[in-house]
C-alpha positions, 0 to 999 in steps of 0.5 A: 498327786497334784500337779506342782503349782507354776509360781504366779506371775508378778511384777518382781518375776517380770522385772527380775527376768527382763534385768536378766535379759538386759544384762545378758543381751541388751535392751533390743533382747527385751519385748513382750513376746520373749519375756512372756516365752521366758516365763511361760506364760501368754503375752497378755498377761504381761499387761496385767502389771505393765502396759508397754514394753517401755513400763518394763524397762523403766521398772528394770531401770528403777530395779537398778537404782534400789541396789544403791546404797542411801544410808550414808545421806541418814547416819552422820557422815559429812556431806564430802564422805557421803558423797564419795561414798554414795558415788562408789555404791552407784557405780557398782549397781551401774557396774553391774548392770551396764547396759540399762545405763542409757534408760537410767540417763533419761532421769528418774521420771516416776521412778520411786526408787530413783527419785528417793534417790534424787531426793536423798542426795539434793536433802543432804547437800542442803541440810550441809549448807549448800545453797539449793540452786548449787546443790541440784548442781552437785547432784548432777554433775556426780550423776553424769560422773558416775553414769559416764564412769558405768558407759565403757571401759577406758582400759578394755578400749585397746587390743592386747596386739603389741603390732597395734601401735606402730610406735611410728605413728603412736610413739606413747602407746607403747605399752597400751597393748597391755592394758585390757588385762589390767582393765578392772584395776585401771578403771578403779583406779580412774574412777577414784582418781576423777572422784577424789578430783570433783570432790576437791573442787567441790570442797573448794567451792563449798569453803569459798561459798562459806565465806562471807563477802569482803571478808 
């Protein structure tokens, strides 16, 4: 009987294995030597499909973007609802993967997915009636928002040890013991508190924008 065949190398099975390398060890865990031992293979055949360690990582990063939904730029809704909408699914791919969020910072490069990322988001500020140069402005400012929001949580920051805060010295932090345990309910609940504030004063500034002078 033949030998089962090992599955070919490819690019998704590279990406694939050093997301999950990220994800479970960070970016140090990634090199061309434990990614070949990871699937079996000689070091070199890596190079076949990336040439450095950092062409990986910036494919892993991409990998991430691809996850975030754009439907929402494409099927009607208002620009406020899309945005809002397209924040949550952001953050949930960054959620996900938190620690491939300082490669995800440089900014989308040559990445395709993460430039039809850009893309989507700058067309449909625009087509709502954003001036191009306020609309690059809102696609920022939501960008370093959401990546902000994936970077740590606010919540797991404190020790579940009442004698932690000696209400002497932190007399308001006498309940902060208790909030590593709520920590998932208390970042939700301040993404959307810090989201539904943006847009506010976004929605304020598109009206006043609207609105025309003298009038």
């Amino acid at each position: 009987m033949a030998r089962p065949r090992k599955p070919l190398l490819s690019a998704e099975r590279i990406v694939a294995t050093a997301r999950t390398l990220v994800d479970e060890e960070g970016l140090a865990a990634v090199s061309t030597r434990r990614l070949a031992a990871e699937l079996g293979v000689s070091g070199p055949s890596l190079y076949n499909h990336f040439r450095t360690k950092d062409q990986i990582l910036e494919a892993v990063a991409d990998s991430v973007c691809a996850q975030v939904d754009l439907s929402m730029f494409e099927d009607g809704r208002d620009w406020r609802t899309a945005l809002h909408d397209w924040a949550v699914s952001y953050r949930a791919a960054l959620r996900d993967h938190p620690n491939i969020v300082p490669v995800l910072a440089r900014g989308p490069g040559r990445r395709p997915a993460g430039l039809r990322l850009a893309d989507a988001v700058f067309g449909a500020m625009v087509k709502a009636g954003w001036p191009p140069a306020q609309a690059t402005s809102v696609g920022a400012l939501m960008r370093y928002f959401v990546m902000g929001s994936a970077l740590g949580s606010f919540a797991g920051g404190f020790v579940d040890d009442a004698a932690a805060y000696d209400p002497a010295a932190y007399p308001h932090l006498g309940q902060a013991h208790l909030l590593a345990d709520q920590k998932e309910k208390i970042d939700e609940r301040a993404f959307e508190t810090g989201l539904t504030a943006l847009l506010d004063g976004l929605t304020a500034q598109f009206e006043r924008l609207r609105v025309p002078p003298g009038v």
